[in-house]
N, C-alpha and C positions, 0 to 999 in steps of 0.2 A: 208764467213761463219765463225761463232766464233767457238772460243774453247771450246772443251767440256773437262768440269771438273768434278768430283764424286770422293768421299770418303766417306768409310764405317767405324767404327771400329767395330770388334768383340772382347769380351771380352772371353779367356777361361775360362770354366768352372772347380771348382779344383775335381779332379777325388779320386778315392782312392788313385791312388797311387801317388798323390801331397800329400793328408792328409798323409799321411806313410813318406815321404820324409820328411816331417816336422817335423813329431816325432820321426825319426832315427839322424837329424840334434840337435836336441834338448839333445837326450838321449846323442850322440857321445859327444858332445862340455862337457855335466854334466860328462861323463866319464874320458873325456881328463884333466878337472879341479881337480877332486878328485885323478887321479893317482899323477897329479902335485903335490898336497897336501900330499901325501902319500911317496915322493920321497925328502929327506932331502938335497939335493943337492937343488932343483928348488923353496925351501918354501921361501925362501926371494924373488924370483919372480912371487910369484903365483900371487899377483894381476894386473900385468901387463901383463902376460897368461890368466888370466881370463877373463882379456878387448877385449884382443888380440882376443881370441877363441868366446867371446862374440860377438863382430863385424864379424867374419868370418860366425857365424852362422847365426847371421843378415841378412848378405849379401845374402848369402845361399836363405834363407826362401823368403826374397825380390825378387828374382829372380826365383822365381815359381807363381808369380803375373803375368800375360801375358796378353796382350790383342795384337790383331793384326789390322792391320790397310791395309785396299785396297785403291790405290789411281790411276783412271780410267783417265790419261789424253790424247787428240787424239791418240786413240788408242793401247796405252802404259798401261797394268795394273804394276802398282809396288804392293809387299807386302812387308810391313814390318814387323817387332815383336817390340811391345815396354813392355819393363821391368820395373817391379813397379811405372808403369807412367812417369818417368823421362827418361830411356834409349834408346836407340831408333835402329833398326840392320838393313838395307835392306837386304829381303830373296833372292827375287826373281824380275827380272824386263822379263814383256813378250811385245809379240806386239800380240794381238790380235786376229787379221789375223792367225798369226802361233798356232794358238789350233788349233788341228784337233780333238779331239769331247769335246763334256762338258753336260753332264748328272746330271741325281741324281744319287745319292751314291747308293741307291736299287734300281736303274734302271736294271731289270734283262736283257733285249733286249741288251746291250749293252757290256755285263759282258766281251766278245772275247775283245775289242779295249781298255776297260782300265786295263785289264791285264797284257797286255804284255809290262813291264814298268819297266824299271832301278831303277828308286827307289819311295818311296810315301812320301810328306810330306802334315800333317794336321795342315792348318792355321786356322782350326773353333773355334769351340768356344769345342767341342769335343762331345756334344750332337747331335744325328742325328735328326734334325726336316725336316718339308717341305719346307727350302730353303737350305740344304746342298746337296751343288754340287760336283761334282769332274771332271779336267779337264784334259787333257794328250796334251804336248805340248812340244816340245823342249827344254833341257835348256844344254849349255854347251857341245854337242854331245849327251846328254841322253835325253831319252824318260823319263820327269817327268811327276806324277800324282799327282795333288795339290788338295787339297778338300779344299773348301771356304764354304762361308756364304752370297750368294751377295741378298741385300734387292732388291726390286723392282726397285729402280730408278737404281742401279747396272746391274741387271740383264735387263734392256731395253737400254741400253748403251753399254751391250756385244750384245743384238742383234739386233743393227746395222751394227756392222760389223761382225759378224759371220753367216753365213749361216743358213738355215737349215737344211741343212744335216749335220749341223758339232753343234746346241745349241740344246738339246733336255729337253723342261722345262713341267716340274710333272706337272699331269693335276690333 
């Protein structure tokens, strides 16, 4: 039998409060430049403060560009977070097997088992449509609850090896 390979990316979508982050990042960096200018000690270096805080804001703003990426091999889901397309972070690596349930997000039947959870991280894209799931699985001693995006050939890949009492997919 071959290996089975699947990767997805989702792209986050930017929220208000990305758009807010950006214009607080923008405003702070124009503030940090005009107090320089305003401080007779630091004016022979404002323009190399300017580049300085220029690039830092840069970086800043580039770094709220997210898209995430699933990558489904025997039985092994990895996610990663890639940053302004070039950076790349693994989140999470699971095994499959070890979900013990995965739903929709307004799955109300379900609401007691993904509750009761250590902590939640949302790998979606941040918009709740008809294929955002949430999954409660072990990671590290904790009970985590990851909410995903898996398209179709994702989501028939999780159920092969997840049960049905443990993949519950929106009819």
């Amino acid at each position: 039998m071959g290996d089975v390979f699947k990767e997805q990316l989702v792209r986050k979508s930017a929220s208000t409060r990305d758009t807010a982050m950006r214009f607080g990042i923008v405003a702070l960096a124009v503030i940090v430049i005009f107090i320089c200018l305003n401080i007779p000690v630091l004016q022979p270096f404002v323009i190399f403060i300017a580049v300085g805080v220029g690039f830092g804001a840069y970086v800043l703003i580039s770094r709220l560009n997210i898209e995430y990426e699933y990558v489904y091999t025997n039985g092994e889901l990895d996610i990663d977070v890639i940053y302004n397309r070039n950076s790349r972070k693994r989140l999470f690596t699971f095994t499959v097997k070890d979900i013990e349930i995965m739903a929709h997000v307004q799955d109300t039947a379900h609401t007691r088992e993904m509750s009761n959870v250590t902590e939640t991280k949302d790998c979606s894209s941040g918009v709740v449509g008809p294929n955002t799931y949430a999954f409660v699985a072990p990671y590290k001693g904790k009970r985590l609850k990851v909410i995903i995006e898996p398209n179709e050939t994702m989501f028939k890949a999780f159920s092969t090896v997840l049960t049905p009492r443990k993949l519950f997919k929106k009819l």
